[in-house]
py3Dmol code that shows the C-alpha trace and the ligand (Angstrom):
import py3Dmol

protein = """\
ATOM      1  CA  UNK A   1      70.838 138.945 216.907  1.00  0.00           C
ATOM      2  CA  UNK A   2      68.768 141.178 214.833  1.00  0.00           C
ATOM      3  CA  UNK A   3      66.194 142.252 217.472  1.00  0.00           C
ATOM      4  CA  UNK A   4      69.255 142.856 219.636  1.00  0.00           C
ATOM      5  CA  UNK A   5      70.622 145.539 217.069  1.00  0.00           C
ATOM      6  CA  UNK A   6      67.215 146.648 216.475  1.00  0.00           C
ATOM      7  CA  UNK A   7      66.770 147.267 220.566  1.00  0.00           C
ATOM      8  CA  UNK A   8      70.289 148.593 220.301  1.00  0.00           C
ATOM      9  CA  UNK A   9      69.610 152.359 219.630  1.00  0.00           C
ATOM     10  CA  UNK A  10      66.312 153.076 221.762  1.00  0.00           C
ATOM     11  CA  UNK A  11      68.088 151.246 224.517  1.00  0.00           C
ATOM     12  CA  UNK A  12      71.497 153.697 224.202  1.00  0.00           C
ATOM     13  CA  UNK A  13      69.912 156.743 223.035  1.00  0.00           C
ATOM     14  CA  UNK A  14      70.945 158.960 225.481  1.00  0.00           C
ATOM     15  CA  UNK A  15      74.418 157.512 225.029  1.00  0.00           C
ATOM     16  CA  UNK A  16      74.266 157.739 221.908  1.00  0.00           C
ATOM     17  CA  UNK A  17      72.946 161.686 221.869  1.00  0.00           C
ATOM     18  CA  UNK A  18      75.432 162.663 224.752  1.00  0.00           C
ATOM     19  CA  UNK A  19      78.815 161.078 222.504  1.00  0.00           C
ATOM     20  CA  UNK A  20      77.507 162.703 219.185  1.00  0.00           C
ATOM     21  CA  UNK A  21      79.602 165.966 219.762  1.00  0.00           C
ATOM     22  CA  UNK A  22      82.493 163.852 220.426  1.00  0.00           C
ATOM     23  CA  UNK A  23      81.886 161.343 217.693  1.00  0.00           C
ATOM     24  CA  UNK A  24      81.384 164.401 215.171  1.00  0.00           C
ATOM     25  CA  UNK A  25      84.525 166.300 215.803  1.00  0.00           C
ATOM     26  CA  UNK A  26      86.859 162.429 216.184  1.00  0.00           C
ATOM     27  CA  UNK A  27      85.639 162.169 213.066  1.00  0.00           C
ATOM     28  CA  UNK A  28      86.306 165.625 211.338  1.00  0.00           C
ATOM     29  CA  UNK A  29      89.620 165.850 213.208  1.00  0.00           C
ATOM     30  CA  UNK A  30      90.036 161.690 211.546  1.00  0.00           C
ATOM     31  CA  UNK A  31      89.433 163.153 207.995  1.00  0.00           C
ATOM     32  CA  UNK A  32      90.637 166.619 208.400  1.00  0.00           C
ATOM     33  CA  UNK A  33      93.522 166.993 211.220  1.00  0.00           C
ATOM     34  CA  UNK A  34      94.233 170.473 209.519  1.00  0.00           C
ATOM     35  CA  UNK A  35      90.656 171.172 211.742  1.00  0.00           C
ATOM     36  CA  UNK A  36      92.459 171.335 215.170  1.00  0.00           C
ATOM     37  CA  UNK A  37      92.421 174.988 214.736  1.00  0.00           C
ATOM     38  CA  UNK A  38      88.180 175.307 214.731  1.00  0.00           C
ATOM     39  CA  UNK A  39      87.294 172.423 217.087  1.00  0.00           C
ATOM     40  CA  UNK A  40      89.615 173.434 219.774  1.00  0.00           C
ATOM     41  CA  UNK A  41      87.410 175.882 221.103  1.00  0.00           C
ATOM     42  CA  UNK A  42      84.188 173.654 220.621  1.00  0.00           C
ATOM     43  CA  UNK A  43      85.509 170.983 222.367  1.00  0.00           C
ATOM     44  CA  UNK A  44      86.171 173.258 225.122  1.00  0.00           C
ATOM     45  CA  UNK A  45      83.246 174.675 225.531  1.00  0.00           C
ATOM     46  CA  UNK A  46      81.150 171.563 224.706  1.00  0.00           C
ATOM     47  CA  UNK A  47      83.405 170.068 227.717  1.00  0.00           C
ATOM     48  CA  UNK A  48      82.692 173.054 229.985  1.00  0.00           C
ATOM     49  CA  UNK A  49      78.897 172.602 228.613  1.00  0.00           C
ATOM     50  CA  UNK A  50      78.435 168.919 229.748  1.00  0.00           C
ATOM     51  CA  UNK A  51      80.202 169.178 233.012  1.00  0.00           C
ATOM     52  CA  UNK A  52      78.347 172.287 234.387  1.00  0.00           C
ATOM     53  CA  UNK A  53      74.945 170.686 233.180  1.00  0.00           C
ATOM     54  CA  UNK A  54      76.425 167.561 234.890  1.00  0.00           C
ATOM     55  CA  UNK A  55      76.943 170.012 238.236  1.00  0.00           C
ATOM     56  CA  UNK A  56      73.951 171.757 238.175  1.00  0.00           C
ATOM     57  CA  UNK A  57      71.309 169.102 237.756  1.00  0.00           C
ATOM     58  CA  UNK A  58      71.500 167.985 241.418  1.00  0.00           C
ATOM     59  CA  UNK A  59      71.448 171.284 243.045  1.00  0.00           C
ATOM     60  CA  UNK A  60      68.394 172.699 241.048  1.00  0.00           C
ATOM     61  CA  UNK A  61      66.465 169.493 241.966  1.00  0.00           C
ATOM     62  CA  UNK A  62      67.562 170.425 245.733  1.00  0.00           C
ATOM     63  CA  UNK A  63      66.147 173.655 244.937  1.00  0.00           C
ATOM     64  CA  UNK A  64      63.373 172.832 242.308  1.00  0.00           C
ATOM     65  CA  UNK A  65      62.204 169.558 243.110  1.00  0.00           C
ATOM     66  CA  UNK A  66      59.068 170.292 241.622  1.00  0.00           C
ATOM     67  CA  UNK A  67      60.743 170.380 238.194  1.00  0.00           C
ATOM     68  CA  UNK A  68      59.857 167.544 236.164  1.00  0.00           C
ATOM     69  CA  UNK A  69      62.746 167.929 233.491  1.00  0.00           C
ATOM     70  CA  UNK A  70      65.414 168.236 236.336  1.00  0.00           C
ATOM     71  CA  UNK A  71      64.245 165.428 237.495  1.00  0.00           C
ATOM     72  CA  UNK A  72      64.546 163.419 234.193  1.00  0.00           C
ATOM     73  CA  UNK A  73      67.710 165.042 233.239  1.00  0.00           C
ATOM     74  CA  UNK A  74      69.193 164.150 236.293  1.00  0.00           C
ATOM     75  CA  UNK A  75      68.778 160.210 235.725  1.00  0.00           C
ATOM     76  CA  UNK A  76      71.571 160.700 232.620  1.00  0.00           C
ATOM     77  CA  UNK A  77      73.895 162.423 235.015  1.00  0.00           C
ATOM     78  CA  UNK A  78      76.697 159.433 234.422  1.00  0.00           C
ATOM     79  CA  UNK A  79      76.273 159.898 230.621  1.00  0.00           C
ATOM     80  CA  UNK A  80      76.635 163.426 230.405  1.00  0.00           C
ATOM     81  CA  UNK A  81      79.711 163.756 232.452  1.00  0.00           C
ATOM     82  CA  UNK A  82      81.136 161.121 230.186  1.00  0.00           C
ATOM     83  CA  UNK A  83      80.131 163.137 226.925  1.00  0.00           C
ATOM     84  CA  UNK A  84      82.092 165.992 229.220  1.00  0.00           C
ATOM     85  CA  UNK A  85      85.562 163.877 229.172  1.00  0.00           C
ATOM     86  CA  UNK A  86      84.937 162.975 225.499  1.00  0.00           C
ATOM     87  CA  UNK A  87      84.776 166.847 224.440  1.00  0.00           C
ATOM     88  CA  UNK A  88      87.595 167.503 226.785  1.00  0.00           C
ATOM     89  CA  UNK A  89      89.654 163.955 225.036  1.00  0.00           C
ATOM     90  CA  UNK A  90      88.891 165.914 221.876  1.00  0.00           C
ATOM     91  CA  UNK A  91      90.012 169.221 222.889  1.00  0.00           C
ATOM     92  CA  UNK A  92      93.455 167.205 224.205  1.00  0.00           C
ATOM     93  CA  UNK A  93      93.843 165.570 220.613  1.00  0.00           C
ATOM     94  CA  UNK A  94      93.500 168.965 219.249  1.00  0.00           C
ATOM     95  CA  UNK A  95      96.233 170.365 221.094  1.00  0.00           C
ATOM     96  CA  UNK A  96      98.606 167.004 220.247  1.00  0.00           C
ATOM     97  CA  UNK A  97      97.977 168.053 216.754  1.00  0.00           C
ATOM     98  CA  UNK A  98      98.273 171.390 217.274  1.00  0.00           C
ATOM     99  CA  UNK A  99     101.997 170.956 219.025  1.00  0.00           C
ATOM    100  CA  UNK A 100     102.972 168.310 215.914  1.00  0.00           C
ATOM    101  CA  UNK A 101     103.140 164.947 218.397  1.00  0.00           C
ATOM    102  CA  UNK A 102     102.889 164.099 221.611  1.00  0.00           C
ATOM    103  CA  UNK A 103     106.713 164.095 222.490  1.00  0.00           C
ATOM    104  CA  UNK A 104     106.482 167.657 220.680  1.00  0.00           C
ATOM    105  CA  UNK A 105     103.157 168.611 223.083  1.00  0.00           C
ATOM    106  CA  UNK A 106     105.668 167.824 226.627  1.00  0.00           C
ATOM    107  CA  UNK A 107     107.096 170.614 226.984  1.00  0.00           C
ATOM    108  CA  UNK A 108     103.876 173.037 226.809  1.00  0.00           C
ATOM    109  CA  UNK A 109     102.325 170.431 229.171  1.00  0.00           C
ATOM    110  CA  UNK A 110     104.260 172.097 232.209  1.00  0.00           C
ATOM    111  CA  UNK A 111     103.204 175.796 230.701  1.00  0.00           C
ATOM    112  CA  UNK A 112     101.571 177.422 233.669  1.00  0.00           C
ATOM    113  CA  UNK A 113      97.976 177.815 232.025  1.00  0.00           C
ATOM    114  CA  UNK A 114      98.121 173.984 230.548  1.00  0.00           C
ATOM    115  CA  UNK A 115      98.603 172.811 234.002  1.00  0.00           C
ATOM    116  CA  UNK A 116      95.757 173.092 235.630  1.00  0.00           C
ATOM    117  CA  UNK A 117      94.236 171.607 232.217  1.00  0.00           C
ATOM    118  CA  UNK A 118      96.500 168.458 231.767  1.00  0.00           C
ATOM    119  CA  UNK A 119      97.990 167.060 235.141  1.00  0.00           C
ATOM    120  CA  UNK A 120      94.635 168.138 237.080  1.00  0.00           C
ATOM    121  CA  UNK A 121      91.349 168.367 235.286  1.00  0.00           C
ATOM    122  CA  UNK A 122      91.989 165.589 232.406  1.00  0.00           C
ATOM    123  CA  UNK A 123      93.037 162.971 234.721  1.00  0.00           C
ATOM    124  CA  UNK A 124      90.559 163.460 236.915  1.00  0.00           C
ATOM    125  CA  UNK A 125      87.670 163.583 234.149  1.00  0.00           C
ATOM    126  CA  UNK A 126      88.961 160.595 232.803  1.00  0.00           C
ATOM    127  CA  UNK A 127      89.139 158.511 236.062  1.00  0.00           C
ATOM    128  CA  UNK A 128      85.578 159.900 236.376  1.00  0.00           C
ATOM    129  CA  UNK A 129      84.377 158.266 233.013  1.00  0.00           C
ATOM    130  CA  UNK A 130      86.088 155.388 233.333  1.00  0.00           C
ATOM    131  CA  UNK A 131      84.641 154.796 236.864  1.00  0.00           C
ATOM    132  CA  UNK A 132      81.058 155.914 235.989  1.00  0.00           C
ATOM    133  CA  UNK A 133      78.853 152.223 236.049  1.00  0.00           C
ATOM    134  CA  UNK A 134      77.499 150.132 238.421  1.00  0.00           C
ATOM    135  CA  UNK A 135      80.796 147.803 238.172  1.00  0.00           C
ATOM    136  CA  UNK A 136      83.003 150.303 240.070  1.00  0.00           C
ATOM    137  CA  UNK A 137      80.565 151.081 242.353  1.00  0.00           C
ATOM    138  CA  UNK A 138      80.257 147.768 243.606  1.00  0.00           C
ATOM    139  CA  UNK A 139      83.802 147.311 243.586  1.00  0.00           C
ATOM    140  CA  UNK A 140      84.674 150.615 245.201  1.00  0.00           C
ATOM    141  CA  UNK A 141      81.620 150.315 247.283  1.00  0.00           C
ATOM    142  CA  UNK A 142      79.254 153.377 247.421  1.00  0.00           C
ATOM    143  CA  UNK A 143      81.066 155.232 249.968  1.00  0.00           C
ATOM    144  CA  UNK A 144      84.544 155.231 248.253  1.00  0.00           C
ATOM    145  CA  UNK A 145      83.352 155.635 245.354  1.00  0.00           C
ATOM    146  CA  UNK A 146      81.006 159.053 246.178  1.00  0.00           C
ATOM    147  CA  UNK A 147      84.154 160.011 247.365  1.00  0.00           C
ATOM    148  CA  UNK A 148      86.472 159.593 244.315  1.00  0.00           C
ATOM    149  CA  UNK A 149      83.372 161.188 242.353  1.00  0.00           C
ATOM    150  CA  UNK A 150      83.778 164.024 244.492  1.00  0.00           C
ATOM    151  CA  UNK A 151      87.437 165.120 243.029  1.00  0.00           C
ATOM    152  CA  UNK A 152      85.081 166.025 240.357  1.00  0.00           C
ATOM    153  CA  UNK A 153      84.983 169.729 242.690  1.00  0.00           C
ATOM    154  CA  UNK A 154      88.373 169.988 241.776  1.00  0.00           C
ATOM    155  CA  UNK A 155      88.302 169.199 238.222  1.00  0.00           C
ATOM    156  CA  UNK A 156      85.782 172.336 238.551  1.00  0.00           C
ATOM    157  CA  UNK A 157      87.992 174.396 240.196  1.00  0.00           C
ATOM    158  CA  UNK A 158      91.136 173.874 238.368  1.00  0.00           C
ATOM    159  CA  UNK A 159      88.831 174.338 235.003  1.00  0.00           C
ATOM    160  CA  UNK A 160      88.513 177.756 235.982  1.00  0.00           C
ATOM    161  CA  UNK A 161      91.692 178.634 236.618  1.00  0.00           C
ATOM    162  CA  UNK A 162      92.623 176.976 233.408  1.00  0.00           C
ATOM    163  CA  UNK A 163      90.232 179.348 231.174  1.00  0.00           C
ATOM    164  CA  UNK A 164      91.295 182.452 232.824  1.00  0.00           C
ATOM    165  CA  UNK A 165      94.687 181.675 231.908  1.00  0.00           C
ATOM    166  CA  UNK A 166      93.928 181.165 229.060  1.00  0.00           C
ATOM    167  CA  UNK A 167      92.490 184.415 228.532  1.00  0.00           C
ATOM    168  CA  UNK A 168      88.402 183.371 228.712  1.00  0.00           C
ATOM    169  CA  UNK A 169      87.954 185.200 232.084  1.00  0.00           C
ATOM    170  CA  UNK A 170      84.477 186.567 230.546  1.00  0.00           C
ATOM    171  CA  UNK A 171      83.384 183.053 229.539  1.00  0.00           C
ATOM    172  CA  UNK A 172      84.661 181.429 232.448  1.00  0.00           C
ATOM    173  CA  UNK A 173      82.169 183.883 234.184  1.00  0.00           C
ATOM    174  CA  UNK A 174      79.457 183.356 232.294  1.00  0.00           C
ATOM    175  CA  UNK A 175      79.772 179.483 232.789  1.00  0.00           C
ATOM    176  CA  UNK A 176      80.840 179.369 236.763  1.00  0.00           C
ATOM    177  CA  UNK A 177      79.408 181.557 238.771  1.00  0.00           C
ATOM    178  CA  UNK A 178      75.373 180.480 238.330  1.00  0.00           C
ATOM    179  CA  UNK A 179      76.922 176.693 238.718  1.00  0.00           C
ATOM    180  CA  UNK A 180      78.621 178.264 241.918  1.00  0.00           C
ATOM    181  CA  UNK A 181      75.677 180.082 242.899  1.00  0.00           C
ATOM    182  CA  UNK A 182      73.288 177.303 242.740  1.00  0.00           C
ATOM    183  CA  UNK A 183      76.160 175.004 244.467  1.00  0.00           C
ATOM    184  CA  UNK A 184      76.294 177.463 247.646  1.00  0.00           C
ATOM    185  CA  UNK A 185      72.592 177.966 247.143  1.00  0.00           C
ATOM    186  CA  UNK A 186      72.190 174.079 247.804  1.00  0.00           C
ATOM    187  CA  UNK A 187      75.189 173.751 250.716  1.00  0.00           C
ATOM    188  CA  UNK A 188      72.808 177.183 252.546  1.00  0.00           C
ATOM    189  CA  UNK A 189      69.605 174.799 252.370  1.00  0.00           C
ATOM    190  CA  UNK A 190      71.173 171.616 253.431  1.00  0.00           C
ATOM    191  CA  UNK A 191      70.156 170.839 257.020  1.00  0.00           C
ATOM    192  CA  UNK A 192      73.800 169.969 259.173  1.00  0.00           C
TER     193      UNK A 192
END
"""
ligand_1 = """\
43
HEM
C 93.909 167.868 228.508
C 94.640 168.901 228.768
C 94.323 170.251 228.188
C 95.076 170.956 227.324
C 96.422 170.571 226.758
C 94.347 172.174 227.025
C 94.796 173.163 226.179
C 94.139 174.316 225.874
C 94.602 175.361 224.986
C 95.916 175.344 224.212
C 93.670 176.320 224.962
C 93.717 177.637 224.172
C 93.107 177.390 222.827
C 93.010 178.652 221.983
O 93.717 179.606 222.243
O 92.176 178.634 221.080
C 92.600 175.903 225.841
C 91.473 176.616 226.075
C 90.388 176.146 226.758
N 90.297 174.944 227.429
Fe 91.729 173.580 227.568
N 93.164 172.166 227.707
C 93.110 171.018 228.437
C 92.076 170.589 229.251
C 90.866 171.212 229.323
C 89.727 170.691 230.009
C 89.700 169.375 230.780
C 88.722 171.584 229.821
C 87.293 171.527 230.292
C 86.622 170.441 230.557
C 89.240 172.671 229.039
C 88.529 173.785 228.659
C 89.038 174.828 227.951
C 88.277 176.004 227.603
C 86.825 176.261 227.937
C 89.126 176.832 226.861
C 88.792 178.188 226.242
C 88.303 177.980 224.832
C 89.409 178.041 223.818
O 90.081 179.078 223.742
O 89.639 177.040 223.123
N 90.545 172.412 228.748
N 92.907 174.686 226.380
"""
view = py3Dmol.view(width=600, height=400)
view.addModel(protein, "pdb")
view.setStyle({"model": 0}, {"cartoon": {"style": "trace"}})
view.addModel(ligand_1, "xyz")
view.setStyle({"model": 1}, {"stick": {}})
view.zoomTo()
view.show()
């Protein structure tokens, strides 16, 4: 029992590292709610964060496959677009707290610029996370389940329509359009 404790943390280190954000702020929001207000936007962007590292890290080692750390980045791929839907189930507490309740929150769930946020990208992400182990794939068997993983393209899309709405056109910039370039870069250099 003790040696499996003991193995516990070097074995789920990566886990462990990629939830910490999360864990942090679920914990601050736990003791604090009042704290909505600051980690809204960290959440965000630690969302955004994880799921364009998550996007890039196969194109670059398309590109780059020389690159050692791509290459040992990429292995965590399932754990850091998990840590992505964490950040973004923070940022969605935030905004519950922000609106009072949940049956408060509704209505603003069919503004146009929460939208793309709540009936697209969060449902999505967390279909995603819940999906990401060796379990589903065998269930879902590899081709079906490539092919849910690929809604992930929309979860992209509708992310950026969701920050410009929201007035982040400048960050949603800065974020996109190297993960954009590097995705067309990869689709130019991939024999039909
Ligand atoms: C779950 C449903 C969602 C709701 C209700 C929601 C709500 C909001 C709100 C109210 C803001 C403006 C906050 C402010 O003015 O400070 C915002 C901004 C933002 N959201 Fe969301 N969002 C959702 C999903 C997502 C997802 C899935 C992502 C990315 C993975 C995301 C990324 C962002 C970013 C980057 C910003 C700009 C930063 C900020 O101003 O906080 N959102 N969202």
């Amino acid at each position: 029992m003790r040696e499996a404790v003991r193995n516990f943390i070097p074995k789920n280190r990566i886990w462990i590292l990629t939830q910490l954000p999360a864990v942090v702020m679920g914990m601050m929001l736990t003791y604090n709610g009042s704290q909505w207000e600051l980690l809204t936007p960290y959440s965000a962007y630690f969302a955004v964060s994880f799921l364009v590292l998550t996007l890039s890290l196969n194109p670059i080692k398309k590109l780059k496959p020389q690159w050692v750390w791509v290459l040992k980045l990429n292995r965590h791929r399932r754990q850091l677009g998990v840590a992505s839907f964490s950040c973004a189930l923070i940022h969605f507490v935030c905004f519950l707290i922000m609106r009072g309740s949940f049956y408060k929150a509704v209505p603003y769930f069919f503004h146009p610029a929460i939208i793309p946020g709540v009936w697209v990208a969060f449902p999505i992400l967390l279909v995603l996370a819940i999906s990401s182990n060796n379990r589903s794939v065998k269930k879902l068997t590899f081709p079906k389940w490539k092919q849910l993983h690929r809604t992930v393209y929309l979860a992209e899309g509708v992310i950026i329509v969701h920050m410009i709405l929201m007035g982040e056109f400048v960050f949603a910039l800065c974020f996109f359009v190297p993960l954009v370039g590097l995705q067309l870069l990869r689709f130019k250099n991939t024999p039909v």
